[in-house]
BASE-117722 format. One record per residue: x, y, z of N, C-alpha, C in turn; residue in three letters. Coordinates in pm, whole numbers, plus 32768, in hexadecimal, padded with zeros to 4 digits. Atoms other than C-alpha are relative to their C-alpha. Example, Ala and Ser with C-alpha at 12.3 -4.5 7.8 and 13.67 -1.06 7.14 Angstrom:
80597F89800084CE7E3E830C805A80788000ala 7FAE7F897FFA85577F9682CA7FB3806D8049ser 
END
This chain:
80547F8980008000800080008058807D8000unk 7FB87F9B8012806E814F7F9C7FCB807F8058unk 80457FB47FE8804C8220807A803180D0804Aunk 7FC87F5A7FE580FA838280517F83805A7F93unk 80307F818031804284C0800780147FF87F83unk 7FC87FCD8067805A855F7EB48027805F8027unk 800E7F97800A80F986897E757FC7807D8047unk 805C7F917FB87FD4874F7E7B7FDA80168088unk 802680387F8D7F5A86A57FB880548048806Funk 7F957FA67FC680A2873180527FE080518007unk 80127F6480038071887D7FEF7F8B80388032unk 80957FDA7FCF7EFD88A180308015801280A1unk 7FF5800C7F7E7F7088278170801D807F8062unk 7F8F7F737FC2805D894D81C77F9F80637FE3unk 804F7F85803A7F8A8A38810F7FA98038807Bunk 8064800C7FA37E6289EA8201804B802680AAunk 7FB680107F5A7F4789C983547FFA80A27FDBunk 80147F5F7FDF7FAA8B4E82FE7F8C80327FFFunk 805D7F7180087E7A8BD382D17FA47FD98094unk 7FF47FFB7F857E0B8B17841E805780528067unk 7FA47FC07F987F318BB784CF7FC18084800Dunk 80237F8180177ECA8D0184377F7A802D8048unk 808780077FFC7D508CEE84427FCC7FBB8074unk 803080087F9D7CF38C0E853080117FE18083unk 7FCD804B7F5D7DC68BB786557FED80B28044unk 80097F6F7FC17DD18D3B86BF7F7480318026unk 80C77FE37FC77C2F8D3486EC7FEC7F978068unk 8052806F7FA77C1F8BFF878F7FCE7FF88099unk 80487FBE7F8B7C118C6888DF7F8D806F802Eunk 80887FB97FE07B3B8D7C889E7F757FC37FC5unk 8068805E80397A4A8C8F87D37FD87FBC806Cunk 801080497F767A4D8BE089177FB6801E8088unk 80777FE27FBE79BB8CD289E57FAE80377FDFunk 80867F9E804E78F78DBE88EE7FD67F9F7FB8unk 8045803C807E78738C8D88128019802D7F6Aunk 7FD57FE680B778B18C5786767FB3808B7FDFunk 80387FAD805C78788D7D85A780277FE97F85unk 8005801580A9780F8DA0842E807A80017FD0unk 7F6F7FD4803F79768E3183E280527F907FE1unk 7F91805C80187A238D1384277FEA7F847F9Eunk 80398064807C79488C1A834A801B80107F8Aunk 7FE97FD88086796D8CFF822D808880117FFBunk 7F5D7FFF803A7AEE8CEE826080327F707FC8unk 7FC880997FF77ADF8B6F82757FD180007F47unk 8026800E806B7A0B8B9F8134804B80467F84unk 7F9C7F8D80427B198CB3809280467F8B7FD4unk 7F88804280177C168BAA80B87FDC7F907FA7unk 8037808E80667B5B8A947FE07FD27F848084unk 7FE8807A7F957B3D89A681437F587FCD800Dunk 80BA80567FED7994899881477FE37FE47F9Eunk 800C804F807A79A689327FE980847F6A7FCAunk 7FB3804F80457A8588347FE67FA27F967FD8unk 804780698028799F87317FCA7F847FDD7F8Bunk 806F7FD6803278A587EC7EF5802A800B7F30unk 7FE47FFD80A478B387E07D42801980987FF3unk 80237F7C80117927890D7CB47FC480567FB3unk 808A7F9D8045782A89447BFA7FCE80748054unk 805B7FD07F9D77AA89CC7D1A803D804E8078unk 7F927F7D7FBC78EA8A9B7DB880247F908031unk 7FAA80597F78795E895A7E8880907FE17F7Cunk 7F71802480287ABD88C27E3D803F7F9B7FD6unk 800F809480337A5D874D7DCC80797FC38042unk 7FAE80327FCF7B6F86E17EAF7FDD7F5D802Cunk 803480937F9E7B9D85717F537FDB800B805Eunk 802580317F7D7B3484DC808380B97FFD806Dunk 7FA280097F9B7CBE84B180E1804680947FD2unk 7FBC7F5D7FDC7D048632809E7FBE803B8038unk 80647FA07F8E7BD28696815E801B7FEC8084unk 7FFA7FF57F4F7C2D85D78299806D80248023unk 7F9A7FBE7FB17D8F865382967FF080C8801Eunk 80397FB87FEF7CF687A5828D7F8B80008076unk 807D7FD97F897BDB8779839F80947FE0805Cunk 7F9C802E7F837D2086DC847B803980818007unk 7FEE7F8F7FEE7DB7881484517FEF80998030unk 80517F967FD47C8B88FC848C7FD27FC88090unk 802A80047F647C61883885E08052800E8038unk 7F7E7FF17F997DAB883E866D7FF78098803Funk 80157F747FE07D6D89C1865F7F9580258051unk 80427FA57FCB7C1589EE86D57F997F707FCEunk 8068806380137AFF88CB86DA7F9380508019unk 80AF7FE5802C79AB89C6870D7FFD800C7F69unk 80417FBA80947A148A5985B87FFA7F537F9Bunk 8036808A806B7A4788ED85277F827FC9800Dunk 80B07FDE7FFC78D2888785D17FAB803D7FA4unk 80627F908009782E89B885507FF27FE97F69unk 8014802B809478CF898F83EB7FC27F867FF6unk 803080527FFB789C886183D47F747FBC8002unk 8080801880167733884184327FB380477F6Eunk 80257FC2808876E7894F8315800D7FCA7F74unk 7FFE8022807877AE88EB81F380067F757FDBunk 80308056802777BE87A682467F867F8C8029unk 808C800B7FDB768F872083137F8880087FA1unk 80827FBE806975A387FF8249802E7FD97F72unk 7FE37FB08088764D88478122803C7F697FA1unk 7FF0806D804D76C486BE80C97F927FB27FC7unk 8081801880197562863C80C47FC880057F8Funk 80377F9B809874F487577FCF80427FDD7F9Funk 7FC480198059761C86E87F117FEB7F987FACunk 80328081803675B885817EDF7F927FD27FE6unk 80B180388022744C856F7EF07F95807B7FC1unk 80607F78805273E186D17E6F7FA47FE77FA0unk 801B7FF080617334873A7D49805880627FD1unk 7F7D7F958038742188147C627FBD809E8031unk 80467F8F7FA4731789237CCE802E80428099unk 7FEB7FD57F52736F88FA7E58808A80008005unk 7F56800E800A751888C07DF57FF5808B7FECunk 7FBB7F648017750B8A1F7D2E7FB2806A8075unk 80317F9C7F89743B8ABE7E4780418032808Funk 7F9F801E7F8874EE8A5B7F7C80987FE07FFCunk 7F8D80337FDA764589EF7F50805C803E7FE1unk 7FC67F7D800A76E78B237E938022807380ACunk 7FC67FA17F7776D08BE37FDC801F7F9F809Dunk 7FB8805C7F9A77028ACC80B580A27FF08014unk 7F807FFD800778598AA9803F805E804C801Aunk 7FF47FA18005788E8BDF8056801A8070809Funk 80367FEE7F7A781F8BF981C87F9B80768005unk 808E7F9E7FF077318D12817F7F6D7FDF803Bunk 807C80317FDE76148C4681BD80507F69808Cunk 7FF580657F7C76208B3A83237F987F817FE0unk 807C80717FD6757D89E38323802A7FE18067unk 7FBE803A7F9B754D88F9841E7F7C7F817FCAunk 801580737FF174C58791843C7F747FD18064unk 807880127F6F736D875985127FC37F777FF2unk 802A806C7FE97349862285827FBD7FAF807Bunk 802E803B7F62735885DB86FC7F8080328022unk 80807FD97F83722F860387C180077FE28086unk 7FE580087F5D71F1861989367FE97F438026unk 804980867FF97161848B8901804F7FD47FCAunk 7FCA806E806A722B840087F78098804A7FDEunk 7F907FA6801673B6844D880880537F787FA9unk 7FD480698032745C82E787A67F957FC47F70unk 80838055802B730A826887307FB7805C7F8Eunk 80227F7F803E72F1834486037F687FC47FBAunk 8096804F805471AA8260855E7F8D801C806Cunk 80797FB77FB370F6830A86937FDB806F7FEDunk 801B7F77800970A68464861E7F95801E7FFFunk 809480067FBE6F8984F2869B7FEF807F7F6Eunk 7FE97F9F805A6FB3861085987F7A7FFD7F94unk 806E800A80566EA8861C849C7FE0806B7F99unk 7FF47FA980666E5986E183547F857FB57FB2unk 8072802880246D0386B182AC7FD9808D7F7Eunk 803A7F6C806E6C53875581697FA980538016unk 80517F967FEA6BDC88C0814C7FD37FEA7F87unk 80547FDB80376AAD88FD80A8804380487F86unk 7FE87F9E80496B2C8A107FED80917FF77FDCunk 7FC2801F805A6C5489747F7C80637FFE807Bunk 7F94800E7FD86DB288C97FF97FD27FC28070unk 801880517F756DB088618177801A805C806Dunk 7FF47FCA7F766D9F88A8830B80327FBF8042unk 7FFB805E7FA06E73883383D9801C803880C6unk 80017FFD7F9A6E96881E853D80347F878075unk 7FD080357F746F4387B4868E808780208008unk 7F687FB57FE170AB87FA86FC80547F8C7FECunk 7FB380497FF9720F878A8709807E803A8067unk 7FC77FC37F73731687AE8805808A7FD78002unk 7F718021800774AC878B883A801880207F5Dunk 80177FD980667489882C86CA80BB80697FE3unk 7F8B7FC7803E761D88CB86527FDB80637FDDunk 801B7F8F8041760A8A3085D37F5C80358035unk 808F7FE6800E74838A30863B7FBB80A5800Aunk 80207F947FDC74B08B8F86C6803380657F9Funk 7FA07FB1807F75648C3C85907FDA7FB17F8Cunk 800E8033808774F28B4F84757F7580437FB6unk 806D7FBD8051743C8BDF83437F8C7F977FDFunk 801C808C807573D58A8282B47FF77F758063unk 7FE680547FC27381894E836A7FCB7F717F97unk 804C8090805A734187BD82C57FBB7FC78096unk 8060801B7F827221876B83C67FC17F5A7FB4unk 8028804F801E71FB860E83DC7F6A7FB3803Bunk 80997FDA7FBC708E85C2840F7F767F887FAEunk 8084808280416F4484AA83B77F9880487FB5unk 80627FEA80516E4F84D482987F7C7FED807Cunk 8093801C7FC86CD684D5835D7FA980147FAAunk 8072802F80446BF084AC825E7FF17FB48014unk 801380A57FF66B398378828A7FC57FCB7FA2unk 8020805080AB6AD883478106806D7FB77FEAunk 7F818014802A6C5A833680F680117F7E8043unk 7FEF807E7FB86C6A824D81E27FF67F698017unk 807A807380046B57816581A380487FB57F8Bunk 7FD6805A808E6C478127806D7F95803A7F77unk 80037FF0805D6B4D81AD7F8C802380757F94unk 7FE77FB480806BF982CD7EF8806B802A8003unk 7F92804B7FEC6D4D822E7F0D806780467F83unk 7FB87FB6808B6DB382727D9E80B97FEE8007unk 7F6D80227FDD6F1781F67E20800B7F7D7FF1unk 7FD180927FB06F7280697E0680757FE28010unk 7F4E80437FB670E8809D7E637FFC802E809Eunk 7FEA80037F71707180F27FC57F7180828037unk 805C7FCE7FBC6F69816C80967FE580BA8026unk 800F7F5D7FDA6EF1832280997FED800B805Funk 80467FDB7F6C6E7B82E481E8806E8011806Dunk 7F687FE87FA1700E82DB828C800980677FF6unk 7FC47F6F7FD770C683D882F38038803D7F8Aunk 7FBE7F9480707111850C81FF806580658027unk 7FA07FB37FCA721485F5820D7FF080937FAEunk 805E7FE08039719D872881EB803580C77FF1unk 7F9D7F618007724588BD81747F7F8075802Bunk 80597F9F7FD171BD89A782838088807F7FEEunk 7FC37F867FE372118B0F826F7FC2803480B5unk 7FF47FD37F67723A8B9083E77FA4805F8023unk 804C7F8F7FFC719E8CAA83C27F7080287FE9unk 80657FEF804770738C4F835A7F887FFE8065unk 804280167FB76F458C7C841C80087F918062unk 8028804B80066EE38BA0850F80837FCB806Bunk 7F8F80337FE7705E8B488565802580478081unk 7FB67FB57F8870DE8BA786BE80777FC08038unk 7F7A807C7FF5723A8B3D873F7FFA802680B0unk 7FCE7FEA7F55729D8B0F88B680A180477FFCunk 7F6D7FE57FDE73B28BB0897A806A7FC17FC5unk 7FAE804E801A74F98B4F891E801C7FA98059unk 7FFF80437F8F754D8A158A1E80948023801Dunk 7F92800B7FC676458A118B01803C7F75800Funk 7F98808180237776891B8AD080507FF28032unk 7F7080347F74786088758B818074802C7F65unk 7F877FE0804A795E889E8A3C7FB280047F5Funk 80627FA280B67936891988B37FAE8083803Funk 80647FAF7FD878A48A51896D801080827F8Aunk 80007FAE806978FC8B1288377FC080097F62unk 8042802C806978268A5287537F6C7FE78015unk 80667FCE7FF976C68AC187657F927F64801Cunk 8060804C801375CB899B87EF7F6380338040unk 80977F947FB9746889D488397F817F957FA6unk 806C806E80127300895187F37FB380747F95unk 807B7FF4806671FB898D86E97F977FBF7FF1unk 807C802F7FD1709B899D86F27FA580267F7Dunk 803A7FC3806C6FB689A685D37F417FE38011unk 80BA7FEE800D6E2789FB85E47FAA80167F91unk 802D7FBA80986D7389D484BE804080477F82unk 7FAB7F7E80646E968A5C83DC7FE37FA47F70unk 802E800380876E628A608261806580087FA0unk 7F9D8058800D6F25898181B47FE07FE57F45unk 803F7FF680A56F1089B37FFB7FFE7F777FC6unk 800D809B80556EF388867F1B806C7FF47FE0unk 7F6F801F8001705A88757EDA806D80158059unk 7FC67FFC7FC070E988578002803C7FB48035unk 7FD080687FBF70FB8709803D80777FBC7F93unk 7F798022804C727186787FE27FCE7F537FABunk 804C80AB8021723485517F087FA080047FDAunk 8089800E801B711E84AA7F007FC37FC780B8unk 80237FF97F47703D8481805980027F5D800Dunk 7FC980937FE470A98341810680567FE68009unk 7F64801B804371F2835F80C780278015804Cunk 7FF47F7B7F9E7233844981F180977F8B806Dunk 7FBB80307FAB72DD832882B2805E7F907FBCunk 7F727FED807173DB829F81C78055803E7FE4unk 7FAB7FA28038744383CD818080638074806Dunk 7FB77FBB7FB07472843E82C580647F618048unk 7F8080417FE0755182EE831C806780087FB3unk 7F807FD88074762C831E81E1803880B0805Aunk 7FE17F957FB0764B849A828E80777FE98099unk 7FC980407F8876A383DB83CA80867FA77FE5unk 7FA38045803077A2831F8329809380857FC4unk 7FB77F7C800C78638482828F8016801C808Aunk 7FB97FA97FB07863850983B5803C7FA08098unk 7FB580527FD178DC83D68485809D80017FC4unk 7F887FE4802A7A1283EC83B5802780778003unk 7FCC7F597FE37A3E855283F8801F80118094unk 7FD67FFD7F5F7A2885178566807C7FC77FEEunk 7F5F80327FED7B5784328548804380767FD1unk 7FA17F9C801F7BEF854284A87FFC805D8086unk 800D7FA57F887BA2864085D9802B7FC38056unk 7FC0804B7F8B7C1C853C86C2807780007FF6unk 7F547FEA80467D6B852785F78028807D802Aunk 7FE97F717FEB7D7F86B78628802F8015807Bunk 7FE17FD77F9C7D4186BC877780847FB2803Eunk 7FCC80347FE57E1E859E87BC8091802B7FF9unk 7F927FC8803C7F31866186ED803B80698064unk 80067FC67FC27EF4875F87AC805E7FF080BAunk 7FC8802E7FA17F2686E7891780767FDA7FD7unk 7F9C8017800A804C864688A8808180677FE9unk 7F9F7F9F801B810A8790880C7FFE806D80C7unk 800B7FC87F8D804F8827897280867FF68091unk 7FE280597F8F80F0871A8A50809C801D7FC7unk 7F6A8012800A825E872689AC802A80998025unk 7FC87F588025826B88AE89B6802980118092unk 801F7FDD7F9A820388A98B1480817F938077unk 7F7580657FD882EB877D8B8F80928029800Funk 7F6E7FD5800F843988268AEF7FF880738067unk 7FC37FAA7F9683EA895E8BC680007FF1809Cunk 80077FED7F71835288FA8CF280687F7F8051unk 7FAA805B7FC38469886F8E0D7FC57FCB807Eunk 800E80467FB28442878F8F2B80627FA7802Cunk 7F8E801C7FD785358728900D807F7FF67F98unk 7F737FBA806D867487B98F4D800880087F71unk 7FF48032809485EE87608DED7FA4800D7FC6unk 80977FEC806284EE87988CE67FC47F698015unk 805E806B7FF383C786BC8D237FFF7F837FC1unk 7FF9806B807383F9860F8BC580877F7D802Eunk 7F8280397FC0853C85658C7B7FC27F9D8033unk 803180767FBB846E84AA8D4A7FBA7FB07FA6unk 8022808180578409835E8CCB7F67800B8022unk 80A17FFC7FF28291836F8D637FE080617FC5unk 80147FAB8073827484AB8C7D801F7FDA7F85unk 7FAE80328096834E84048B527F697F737FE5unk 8068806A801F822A82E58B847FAE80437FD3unk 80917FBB7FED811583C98B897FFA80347F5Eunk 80087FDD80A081A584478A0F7FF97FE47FB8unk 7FE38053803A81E98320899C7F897FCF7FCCunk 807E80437FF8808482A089EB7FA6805F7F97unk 803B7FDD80377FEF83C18942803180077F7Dunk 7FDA8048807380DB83AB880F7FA07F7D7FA0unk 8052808B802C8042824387E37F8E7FFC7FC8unk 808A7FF37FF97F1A82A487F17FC980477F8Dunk 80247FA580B07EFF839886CC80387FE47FABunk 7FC9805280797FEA82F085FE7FA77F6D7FCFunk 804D809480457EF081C185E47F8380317FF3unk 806C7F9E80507DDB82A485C7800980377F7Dunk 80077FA580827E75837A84BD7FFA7F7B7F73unk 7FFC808380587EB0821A84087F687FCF7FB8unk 80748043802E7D43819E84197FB780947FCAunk 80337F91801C7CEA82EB83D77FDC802C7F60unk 80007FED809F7D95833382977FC27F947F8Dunk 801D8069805D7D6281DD82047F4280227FF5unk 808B7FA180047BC5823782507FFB80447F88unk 806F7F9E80937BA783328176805F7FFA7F79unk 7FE8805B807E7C60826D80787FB57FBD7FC6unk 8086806680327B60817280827FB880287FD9unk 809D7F91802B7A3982A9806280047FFC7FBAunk 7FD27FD680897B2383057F477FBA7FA07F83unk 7FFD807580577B2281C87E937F477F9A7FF5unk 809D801C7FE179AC81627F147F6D804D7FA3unk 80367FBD803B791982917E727F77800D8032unk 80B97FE87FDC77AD82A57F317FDD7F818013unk 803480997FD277A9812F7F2B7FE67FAE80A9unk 7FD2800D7F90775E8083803C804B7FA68043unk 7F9080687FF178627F76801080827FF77FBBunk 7F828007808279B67F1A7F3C80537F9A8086unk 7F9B80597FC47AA67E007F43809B80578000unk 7F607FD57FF17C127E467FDB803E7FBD8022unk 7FBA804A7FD47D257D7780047FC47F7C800Funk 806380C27FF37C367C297FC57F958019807Cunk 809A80127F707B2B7CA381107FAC80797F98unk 804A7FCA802679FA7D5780A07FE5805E8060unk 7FD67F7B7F8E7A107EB5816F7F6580277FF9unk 807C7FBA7FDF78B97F308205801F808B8006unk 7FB97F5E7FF378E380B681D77FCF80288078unk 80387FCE7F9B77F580F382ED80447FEC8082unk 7FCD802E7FBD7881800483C4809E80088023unk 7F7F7FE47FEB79FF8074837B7FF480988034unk 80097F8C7FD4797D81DF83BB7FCE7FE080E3unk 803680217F6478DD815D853A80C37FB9803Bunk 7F8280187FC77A4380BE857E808F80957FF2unk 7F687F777FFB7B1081F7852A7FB4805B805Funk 804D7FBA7F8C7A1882AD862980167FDC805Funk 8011805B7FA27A0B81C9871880A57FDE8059unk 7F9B801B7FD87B8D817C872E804A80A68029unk 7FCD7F907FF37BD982E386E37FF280928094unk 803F7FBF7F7B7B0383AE87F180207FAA8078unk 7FCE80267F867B7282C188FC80867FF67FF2unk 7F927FCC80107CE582EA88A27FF3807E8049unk 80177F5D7FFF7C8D843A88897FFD806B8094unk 80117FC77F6D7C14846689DF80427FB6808Eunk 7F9280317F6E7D2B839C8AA4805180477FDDunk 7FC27F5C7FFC7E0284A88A097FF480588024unk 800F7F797FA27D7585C48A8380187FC5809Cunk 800380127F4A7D56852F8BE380CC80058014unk 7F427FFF80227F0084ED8B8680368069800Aunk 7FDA7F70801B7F16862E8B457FEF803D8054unk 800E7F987F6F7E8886F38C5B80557FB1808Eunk 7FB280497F887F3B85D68D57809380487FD2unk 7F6A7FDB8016808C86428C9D80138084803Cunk 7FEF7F6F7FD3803287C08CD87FEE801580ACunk 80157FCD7F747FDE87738E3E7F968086801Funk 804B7F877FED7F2588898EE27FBF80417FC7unk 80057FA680897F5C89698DCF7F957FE47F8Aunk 8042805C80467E9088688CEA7F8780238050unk 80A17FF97FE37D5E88A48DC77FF380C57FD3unk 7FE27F7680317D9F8A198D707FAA80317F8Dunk 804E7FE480AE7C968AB38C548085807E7FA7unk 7F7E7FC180397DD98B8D8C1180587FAE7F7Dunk 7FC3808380377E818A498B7E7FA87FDB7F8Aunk 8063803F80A47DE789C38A067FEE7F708048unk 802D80827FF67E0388668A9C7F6C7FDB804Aunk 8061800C7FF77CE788A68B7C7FA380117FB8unk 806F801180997BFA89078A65801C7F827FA2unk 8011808780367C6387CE89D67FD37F9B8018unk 803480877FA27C0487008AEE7F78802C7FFEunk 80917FB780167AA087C48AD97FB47FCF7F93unk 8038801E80917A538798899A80147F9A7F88unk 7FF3807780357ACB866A89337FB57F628029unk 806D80667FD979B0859389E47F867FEB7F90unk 8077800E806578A585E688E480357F807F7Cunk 7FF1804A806A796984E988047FD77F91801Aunk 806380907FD178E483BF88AB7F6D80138003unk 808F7FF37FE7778F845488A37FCA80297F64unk 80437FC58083774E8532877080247FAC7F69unk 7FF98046803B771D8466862D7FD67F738019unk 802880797FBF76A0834486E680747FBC8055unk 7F68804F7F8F774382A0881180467FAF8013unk 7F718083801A784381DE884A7FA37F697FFEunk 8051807C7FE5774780C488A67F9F7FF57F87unk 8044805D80A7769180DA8749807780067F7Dunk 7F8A8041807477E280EF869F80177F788013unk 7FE4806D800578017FA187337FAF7F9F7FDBunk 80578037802C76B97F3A86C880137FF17F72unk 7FED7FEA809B770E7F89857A80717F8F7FB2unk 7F76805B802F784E7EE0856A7FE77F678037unk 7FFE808F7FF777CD7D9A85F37F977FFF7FBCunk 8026802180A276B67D8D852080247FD67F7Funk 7FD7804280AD777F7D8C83F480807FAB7FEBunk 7FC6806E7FF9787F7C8884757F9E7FAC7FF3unk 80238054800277747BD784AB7FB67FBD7F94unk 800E801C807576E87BDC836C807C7FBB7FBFunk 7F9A801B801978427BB882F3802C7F778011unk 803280937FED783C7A6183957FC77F997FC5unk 807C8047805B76FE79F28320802A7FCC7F71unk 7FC18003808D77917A3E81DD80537F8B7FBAunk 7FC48048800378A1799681E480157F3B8034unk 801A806E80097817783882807FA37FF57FA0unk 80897FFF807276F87849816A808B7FC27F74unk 
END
């Protein structure tokens, strides 16, 4: 397996690191206590970084899957609300639109998405259904007078308090539809979940406070409530039914992006922990001297070097997978979903015995909000949670051993 960079890959690399240095490591603390602003989206979007994933037909940068995640690793080492925040917008919202649009809802939305002018975000959770996404109480039914209404809320929502644009995932209630007779679909049922392009602003729509967070407190979460809001005939992505497909393929992108943010932070602590080691002394000698510190570097070393491994190879596979949701490699037949739940799963718990590494190395200092490592240890918990938890990444991944099995005694 070959597995050096190109060139470009290089350079993009560097390119991107400066304009982090420049751009966003010098906000990050104030992003931290004043929350994301527009400015900085539309710098991420200046630089080409919320289009990488996007055609450029459409202003994005048709990039890969393994030049996007060395780019998100990059934009987390610096500052994880602004990777969150992007992230939910251009790619949350704005991948969806990409793959299941109509060319109508691509040239509408995704020009200024890229751009960061315009904010999405992702509405899925509810106060009832956070793992259990086939519970949505959500609902959207036909108006009289044309298009649809929908109604009920969602909650732990990314951007919810700053987004222009939300994909509200939500149940058909007609009960003609239901009954099957005015179906007009036989690759799958209108009566599932749809996914569905609300504008924010639109009547009807009210958002909650922003919540308070144990870490990411610079990346806008909050709840949305919708009463009766009025919802046009082309709003729904796709076709209706689809809604939950489209949001596990979603779930699958941005599982491999978390590994990337775990890589970051991991990077992170580690450049934290060596900086901090060489200066600080203890009994006659820089800390790093001592061997129970030299362990403590070693351990986190390890740890992101076999991350960055399963990492990169990942979004090799995306590469080479193309939207599929399988491909043979090396003679095994690779589940994409299921290789995306193991780079989560391994990565976010890496992820977060590093930080704890990290603030033990800094001592004291490490409990310190002065110190970057504590904001690392803060905000590096949501990776076992957000995207689905560690306990349905493991559902995921034994499932499709176990198929895998099956398979293979058959």
């Amino acid at each position: 397996m070959d597995l050096e960079l190109s060139p470009e890959q290089i350079e993009f690399q560097k390119s991107f690191q400066a304009f982090c240095e420049r751009e966003i490591a010098p906000r990050a603390e104030t992003i931290e206590q004043e929350g994301m602003d527009r400015n900085t989206l539309k710098r991420l979007g200046d630089s080409g970084y919320l289009g990488l994933l996007h055609s450029p037909e459409y202003g994005g940068q048709g990039a890969s899957y393994l030049t996007t995640v060395l780019a998100q690793s990059i934009l987390s080492y610096h500052c994880g609300s602004t990777f969150f925040s992007s992230g939910a917008s251009a790619g949350l919202f704005g991948l969806p639109i990409a793959h299941y649009g109509s060319e109508e809802q691509k040239r509408e939305y995704l020009p200024s998405i890229v751009t960061g002018q315009t904010i999405g975000c992702l509405a899925i959770t509810e106060s009832g259904s956070g793992s259990d996404v086939a519970s949505v109480k959500t609902t959207f039914r036909p108006d009289p007078s044309g298009g649809y209404r929908l109604g009920g809320s969602k909650s732990y929502i990314t951007n919810a308090p700053m987004a222009d644009l939300a994909l509200v995932l939500a149940r058909y209630s007609d009960k003609t539809i239901e009954s099957g007779k005015a179906a007009g679909d036989k690759t799958g049922s209108p009566t599932g979940l749809t996914l569905l392009i609300v504008d924010l602003n639109s009547t009807g729509v009210q958002r909650g406070a922003p919540l308070k967070k144990m870490g990411l407190r610079g990346s806008p979460t909050g709840e949305l409530f919708f009463d009766d809001v009025h919802i046009p005939a082309n709003a729904i992505l796709g076709r209706p039914g689809a809604g939950f497909k489209q949001t596990m393929k979603a779930f699958d992108a941005e599982r491999l992006s978390m590994g990337a943010y775990c890589v970051g932070v991991m990077e992170a602590c580690l450049e934290e922990s060596k900086t901090f080691a060489r200066s600080r002394k203890s009994f006659g000698r820089v800390i790093g001297k001592h061997q129970s510190v030299a362990f403590m570097l070693a351990d986190i070393k390890m740890r992101l070097e076999a991350s960055r491994l399963l990492l990169l190879e990942s979004a090799w596979l995306f590469d080479q997978a193309d939207r599929a949701s399988r491909l043979q490699h090396n003679g095994s037949l690779i589940e994409i979903s299921a290789r995306a739940s193991e780079l989560k799963l391994m990565a976010s718990q890496y992820a977060r015995e590093c930080t704890n590494l990290a603030v033990q190395i800094h001592g004291g200092a490490g409990y310190m909000d002065e110190y970057k490592v504590s904001r690392l240890y803060r905000d590096i918990k949501i990776a076992e949670i957000g995207g689905g938890t560690s306990e349905i990444q493991k559902q995921i991944i034994a499932r499709a051993e176990g198929k895998r099995k099956k398979a293979g005694a058959a």
